[in-house]
MMTF fields as JSON, N, C-alpha, C and O atoms, coordinates in Angstrom:
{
  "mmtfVersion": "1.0.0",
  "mmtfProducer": "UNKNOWN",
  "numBonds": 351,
  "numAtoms": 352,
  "numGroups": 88,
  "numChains": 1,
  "numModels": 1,
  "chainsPerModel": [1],
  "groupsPerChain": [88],
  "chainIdList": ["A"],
  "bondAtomList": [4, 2, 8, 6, 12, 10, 16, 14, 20, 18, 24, 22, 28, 26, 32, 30, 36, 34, 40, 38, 44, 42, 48, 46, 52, 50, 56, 54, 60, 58, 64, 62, 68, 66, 72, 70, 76, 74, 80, 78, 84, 82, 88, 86, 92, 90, 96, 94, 100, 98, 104, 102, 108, 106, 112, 110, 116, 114, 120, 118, 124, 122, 128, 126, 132, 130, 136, 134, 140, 138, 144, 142, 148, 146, 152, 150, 156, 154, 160, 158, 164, 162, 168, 166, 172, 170, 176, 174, 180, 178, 184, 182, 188, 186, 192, 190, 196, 194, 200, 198, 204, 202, 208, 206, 212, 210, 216, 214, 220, 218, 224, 222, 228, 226, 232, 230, 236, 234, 240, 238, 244, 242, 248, 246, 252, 250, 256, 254, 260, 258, 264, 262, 268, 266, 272, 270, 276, 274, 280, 278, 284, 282, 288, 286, 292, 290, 296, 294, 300, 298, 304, 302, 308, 306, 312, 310, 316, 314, 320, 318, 324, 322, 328, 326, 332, 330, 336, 334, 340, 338, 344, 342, 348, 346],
  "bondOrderList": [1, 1, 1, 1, 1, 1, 1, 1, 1, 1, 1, 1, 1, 1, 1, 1, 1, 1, 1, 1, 1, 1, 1, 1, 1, 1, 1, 1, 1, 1, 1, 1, 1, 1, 1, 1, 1, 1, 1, 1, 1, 1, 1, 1, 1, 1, 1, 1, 1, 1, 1, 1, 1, 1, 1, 1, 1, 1, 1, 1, 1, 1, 1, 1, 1, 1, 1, 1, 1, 1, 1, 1, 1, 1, 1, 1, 1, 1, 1, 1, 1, 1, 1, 1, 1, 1, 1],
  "groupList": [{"groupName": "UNK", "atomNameList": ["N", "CA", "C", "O"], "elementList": ["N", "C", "C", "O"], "formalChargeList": [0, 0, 0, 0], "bondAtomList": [1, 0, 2, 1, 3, 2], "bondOrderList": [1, 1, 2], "singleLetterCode": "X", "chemCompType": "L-PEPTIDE LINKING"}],
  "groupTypeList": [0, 0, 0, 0, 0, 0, 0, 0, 0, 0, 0, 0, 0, 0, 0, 0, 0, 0, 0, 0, 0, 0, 0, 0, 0, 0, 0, 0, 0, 0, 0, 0, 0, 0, 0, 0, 0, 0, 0, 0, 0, 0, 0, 0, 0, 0, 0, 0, 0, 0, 0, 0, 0, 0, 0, 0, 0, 0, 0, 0, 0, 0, 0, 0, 0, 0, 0, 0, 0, 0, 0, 0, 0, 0, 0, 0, 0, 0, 0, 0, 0, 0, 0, 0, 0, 0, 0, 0],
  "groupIdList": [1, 2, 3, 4, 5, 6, 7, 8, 9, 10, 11, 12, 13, 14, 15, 16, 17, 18, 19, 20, 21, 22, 23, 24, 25, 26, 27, 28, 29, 30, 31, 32, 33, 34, 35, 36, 37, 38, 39, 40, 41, 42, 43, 44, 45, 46, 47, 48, 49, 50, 51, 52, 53, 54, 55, 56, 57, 58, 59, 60, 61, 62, 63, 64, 65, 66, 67, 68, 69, 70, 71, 72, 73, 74, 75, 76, 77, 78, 79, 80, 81, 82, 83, 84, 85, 86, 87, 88],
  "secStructList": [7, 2, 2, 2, 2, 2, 2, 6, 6, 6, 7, 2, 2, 2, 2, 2, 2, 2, 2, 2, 2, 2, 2, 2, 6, 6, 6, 2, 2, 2, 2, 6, 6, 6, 7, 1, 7, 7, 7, 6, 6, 6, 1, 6, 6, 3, 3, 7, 7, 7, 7, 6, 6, 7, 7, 7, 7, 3, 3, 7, 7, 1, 1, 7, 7, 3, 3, 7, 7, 7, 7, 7, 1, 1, 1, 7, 2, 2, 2, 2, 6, 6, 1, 7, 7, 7, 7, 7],
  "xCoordList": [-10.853, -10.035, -10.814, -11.965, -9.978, -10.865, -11.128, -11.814, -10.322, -11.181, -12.23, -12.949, -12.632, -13.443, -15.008, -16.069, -14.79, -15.779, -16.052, -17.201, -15.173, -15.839, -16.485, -17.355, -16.168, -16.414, -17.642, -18.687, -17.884, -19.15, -19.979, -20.964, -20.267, -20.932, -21.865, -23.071, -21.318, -22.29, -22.695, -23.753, -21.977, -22.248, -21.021, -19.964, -21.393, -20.906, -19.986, -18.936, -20.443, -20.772, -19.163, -18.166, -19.679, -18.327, -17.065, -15.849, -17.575, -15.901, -15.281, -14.069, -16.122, -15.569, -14.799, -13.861, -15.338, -14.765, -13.522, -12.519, -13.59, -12.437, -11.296, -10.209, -11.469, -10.557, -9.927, -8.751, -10.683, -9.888, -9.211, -8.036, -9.378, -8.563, -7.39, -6.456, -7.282, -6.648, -5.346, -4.176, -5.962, -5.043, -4.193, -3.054, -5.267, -4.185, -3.387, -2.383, -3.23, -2.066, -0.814, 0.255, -1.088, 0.461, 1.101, 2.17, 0.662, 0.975, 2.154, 2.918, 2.19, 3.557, 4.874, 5.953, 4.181, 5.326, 6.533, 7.678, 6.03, 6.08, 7.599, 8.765, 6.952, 7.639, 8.864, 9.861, 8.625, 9.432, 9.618, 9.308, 10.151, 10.116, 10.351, 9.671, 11.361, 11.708, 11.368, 12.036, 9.953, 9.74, 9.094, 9.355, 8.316, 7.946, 9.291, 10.437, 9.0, 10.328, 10.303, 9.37, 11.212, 12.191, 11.553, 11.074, 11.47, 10.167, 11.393, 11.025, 12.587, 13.487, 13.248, 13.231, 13.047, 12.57, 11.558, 11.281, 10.606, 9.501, 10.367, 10.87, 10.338, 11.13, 12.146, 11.724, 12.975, 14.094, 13.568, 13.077, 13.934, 13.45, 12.263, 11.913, 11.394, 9.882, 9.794, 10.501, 8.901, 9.16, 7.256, 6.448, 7.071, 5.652, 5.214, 5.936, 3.723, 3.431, 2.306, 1.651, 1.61, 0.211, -0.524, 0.141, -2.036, -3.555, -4.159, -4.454, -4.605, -5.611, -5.669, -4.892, -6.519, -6.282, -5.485, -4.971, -4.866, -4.397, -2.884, -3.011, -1.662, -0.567, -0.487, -1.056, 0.107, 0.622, 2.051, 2.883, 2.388, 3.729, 3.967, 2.996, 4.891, 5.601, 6.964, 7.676, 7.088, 9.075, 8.924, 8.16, 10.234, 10.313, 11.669, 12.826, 11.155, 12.341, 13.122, 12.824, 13.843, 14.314, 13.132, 13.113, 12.217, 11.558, 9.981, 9.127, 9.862, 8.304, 7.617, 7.974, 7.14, 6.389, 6.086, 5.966, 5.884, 5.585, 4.477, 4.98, 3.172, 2.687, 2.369, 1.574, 2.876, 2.862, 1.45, 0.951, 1.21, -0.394, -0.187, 0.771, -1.674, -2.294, -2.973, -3.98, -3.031, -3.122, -4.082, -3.668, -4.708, -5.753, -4.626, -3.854, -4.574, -3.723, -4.33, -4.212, -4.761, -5.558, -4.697, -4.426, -4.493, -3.585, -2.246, -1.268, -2.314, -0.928, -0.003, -0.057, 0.72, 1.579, 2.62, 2.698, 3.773, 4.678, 4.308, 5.105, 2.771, 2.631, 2.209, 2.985, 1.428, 0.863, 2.126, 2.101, 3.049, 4.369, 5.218, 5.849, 5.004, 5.606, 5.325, 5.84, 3.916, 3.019, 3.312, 3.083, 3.752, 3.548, 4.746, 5.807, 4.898, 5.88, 5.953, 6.476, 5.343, 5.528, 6.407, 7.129, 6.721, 7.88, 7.426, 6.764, 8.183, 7.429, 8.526, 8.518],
  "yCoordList": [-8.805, -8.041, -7.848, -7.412, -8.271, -8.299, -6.312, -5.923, -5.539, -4.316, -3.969, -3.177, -4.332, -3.82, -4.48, -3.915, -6.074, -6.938, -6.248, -6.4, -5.636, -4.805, -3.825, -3.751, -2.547, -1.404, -2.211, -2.03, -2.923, -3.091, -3.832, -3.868, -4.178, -4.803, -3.472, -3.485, -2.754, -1.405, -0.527, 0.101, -0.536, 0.028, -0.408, 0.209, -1.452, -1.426, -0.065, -0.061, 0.572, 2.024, 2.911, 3.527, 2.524, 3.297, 2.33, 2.524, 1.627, 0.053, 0.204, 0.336, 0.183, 0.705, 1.754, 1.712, 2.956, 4.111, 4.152, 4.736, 3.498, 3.524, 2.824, 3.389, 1.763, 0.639, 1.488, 1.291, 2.396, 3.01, 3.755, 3.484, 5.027, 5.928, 4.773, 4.793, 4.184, 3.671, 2.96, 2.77, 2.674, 2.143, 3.482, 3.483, 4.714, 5.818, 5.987, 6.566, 5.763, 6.309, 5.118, 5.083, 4.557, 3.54, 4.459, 4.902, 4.846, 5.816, 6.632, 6.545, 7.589, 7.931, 7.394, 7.895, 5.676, 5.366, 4.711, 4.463, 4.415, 4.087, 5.147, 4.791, 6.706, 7.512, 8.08, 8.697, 7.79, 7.883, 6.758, 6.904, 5.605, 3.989, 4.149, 3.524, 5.01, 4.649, 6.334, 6.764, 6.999, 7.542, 7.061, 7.49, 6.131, 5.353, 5.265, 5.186, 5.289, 4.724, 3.167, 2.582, 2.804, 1.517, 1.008, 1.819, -0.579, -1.29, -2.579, -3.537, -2.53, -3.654, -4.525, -5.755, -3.692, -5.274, -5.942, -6.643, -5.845, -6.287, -7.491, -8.556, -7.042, -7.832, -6.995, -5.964, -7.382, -6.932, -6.463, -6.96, -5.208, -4.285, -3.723, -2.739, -4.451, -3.779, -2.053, -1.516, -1.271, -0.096, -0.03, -0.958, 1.546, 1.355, 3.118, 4.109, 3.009, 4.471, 4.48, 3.443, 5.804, 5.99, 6.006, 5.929, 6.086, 6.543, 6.26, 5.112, 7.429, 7.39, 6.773, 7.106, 5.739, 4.801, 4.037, 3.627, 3.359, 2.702, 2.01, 1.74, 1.632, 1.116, 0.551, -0.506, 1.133, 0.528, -0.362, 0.179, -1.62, -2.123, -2.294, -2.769, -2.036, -2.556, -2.742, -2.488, -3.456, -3.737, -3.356, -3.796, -1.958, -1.86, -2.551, -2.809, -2.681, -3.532, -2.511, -1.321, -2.982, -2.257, -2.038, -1.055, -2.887, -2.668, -2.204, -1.845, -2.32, -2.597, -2.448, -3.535, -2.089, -1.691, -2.919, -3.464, -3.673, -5.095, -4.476, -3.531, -4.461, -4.243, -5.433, -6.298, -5.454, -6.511, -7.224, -8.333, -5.704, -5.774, -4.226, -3.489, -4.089, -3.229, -3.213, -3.863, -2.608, -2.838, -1.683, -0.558, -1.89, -0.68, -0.617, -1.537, 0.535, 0.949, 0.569, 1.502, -0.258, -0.417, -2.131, -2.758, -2.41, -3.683, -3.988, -3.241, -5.112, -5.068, -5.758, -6.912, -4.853, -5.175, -6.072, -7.059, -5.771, -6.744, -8.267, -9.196, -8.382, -10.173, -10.179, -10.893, -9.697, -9.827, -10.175, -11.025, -9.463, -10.032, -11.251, -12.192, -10.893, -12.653, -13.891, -14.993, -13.081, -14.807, -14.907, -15.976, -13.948, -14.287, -15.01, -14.59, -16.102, -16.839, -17.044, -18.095, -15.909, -15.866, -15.236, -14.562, -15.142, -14.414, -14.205, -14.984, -12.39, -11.745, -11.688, -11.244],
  "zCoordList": [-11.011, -10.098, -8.805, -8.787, -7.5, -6.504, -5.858, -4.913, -6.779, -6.342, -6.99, -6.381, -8.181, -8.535, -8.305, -8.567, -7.643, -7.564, -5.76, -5.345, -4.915, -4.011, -3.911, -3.044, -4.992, -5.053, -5.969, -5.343, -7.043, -7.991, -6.546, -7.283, -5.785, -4.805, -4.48, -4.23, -4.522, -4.153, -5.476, -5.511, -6.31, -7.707, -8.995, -9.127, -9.765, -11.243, -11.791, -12.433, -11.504, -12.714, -11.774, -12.148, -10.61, -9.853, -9.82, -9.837, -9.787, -10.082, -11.3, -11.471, -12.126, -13.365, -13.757, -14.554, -13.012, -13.6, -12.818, -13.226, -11.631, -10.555, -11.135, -11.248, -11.465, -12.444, -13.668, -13.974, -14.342, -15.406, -14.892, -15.141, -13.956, -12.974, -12.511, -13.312, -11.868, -11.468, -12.516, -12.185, -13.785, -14.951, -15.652, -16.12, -15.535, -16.054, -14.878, -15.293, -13.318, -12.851, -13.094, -12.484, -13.725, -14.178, -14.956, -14.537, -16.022, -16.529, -16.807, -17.768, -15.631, -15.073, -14.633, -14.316, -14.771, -13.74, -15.015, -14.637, -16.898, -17.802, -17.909, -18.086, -17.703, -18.49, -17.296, -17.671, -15.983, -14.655, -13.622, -12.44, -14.139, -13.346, -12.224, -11.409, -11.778, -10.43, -9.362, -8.422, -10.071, -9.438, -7.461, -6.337, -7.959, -6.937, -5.809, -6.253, -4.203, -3.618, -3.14, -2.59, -3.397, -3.694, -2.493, -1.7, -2.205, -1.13, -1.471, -2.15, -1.045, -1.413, -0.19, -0.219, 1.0, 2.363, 2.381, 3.355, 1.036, 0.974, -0.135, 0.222, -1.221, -1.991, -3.323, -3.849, -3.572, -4.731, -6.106, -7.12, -5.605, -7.254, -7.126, -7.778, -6.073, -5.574, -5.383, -4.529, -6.219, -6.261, -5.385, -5.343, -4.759, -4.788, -5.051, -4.948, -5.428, -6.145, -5.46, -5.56, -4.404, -4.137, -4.933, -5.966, -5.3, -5.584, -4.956, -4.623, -4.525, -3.361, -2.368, -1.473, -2.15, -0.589, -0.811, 0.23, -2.19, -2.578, -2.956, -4.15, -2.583, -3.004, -4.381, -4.652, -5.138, -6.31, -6.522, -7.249, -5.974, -5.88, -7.524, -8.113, -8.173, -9.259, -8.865, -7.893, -10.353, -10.548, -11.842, -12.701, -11.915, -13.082, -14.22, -13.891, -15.322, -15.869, -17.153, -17.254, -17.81, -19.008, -19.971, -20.712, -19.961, -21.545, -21.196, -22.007, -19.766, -18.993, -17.639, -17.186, -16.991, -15.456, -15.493, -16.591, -14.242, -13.667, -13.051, -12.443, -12.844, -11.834, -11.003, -11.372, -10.105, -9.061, -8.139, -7.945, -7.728, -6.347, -6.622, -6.858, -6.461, -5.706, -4.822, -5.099, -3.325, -2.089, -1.444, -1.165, -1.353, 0.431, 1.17, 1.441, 1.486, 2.343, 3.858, 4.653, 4.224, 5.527, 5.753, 6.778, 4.433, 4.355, 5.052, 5.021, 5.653, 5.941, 4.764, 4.338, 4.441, 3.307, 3.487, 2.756, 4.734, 5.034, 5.183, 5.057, 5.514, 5.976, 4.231, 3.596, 3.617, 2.177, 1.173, 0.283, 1.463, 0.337, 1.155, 0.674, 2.527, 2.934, 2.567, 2.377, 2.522, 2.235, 0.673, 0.109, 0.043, -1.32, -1.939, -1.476, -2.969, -3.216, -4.275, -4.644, -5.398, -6.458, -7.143, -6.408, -8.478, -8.509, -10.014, -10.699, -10.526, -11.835, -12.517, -13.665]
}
């Protein structure tokens, strides 16, 4: 995961613990899908959730959270999902 191979560049020990923080705030989004607000001009069904500096894009489905990207908010997001041409 390229956040944690930035944050471990300066310390392991803090990438790590950041990476688990970061896996419990999905969390919420399991038991409230469409708490996140809806990011449909980015792309269809795209929901997104803060932590911290951070963007959480998912799509949520009937059975499951997609997590899509997670993003630095310093990112530009609109060219990041343009360029992207994948599909979940």
């Amino acid at each position: 995961m390229e956040i944690w191979a930035f944050i471990a560049a300066d310390s392991p020990g803090n990438a790590s613990r950041f990476i688990r923080q970061l896996e419990k705030a999905f969390t919420p989004l399991l038991d409230q899908p469409l708490m996140g607000p809806s990011r449909d001009e980015l792309s269809p069904g795209l929901r997104v959730q803060l932590f911290r500096n951070y963007a959480i894009y998912y799509v949520p489905t009937d059975l499951e959270i997609i997590i899509v990207r997670v993003v630095h908010g310093h990112r530009d997001h609109v060219t990041l999902f343009s360029d992207d041409s994948s599909d979940w």
